[in-house]
C-alpha positions in Angstrom: 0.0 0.0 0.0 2.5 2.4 0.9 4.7 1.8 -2.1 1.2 2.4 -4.2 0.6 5.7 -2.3 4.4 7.0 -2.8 4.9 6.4 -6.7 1.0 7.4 -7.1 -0.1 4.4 -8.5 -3.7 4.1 -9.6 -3.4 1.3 -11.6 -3.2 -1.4 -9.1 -5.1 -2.8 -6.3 -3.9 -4.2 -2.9 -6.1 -7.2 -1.8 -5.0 -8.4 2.2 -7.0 -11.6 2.3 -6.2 -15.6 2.6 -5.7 -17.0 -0.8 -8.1 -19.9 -0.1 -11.1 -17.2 0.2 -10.4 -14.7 -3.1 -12.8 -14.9 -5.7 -11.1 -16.1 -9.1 -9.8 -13.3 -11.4 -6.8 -13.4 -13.8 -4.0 -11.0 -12.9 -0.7 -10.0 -14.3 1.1 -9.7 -11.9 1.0 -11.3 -8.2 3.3 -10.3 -5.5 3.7 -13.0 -1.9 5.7 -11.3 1.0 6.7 -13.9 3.7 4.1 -16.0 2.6 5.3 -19.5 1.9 8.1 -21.6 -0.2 8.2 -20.6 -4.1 6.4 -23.8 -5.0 3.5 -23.1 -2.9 3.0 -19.9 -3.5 2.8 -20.8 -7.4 0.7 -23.9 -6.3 -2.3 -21.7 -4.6 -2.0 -19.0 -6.9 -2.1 -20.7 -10.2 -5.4 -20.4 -10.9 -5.1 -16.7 -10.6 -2.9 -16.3 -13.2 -2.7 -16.4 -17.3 -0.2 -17.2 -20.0 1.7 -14.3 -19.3 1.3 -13.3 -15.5 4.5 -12.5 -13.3 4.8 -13.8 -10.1 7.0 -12.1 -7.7 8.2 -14.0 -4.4 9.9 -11.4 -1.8 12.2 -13.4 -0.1 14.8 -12.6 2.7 18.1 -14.5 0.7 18.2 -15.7 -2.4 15.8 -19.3 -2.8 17.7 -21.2 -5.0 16.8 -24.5 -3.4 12.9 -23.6 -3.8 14.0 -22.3 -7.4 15.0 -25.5 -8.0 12.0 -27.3 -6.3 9.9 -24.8 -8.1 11.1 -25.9 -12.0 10.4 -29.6 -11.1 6.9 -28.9 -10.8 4.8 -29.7 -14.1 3.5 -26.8 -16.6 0.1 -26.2 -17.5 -0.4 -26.1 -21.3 -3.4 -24.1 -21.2 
């Protein structure tokens, strides 16, 4: 929110809610801070996303063990 507020950014929305309970929407982008390993943050977000959504993962060090863990995991075709 804050970062939204300082660059003056109307074109986004902030939604602070459990993943399990937000209605189903496509985004383009979707942004997890100290929310869960790579994979399953990509796992319960999936269904949010499109053939070109970005997900971004803020993480304290670099994740290259759940980068890893993350390629393993099958892609969707559609």
């Amino acid at each position: 929110q804050q970062v939204k507020l300082q660059l003056k950014l109307d074109n986004i929305s902030i939604h602070h809610q459990r993943i399990e309970n937000f209605p189903p929407q496509k985004f383009h982008t979707i942004v997890s801070r100290a929310f869960t390993s790579a994979k399953n943050f990509f796992e319960l977000t999936r269904h949010l996303g499109q053939a070109h959504t970005t997900w971004l993962a803020m993480k304290g060090q670099y994740p290259k063990d759940e980068l890893l863990e993350l390629a393993l995991l099958p892609v969707d075709a559609t």
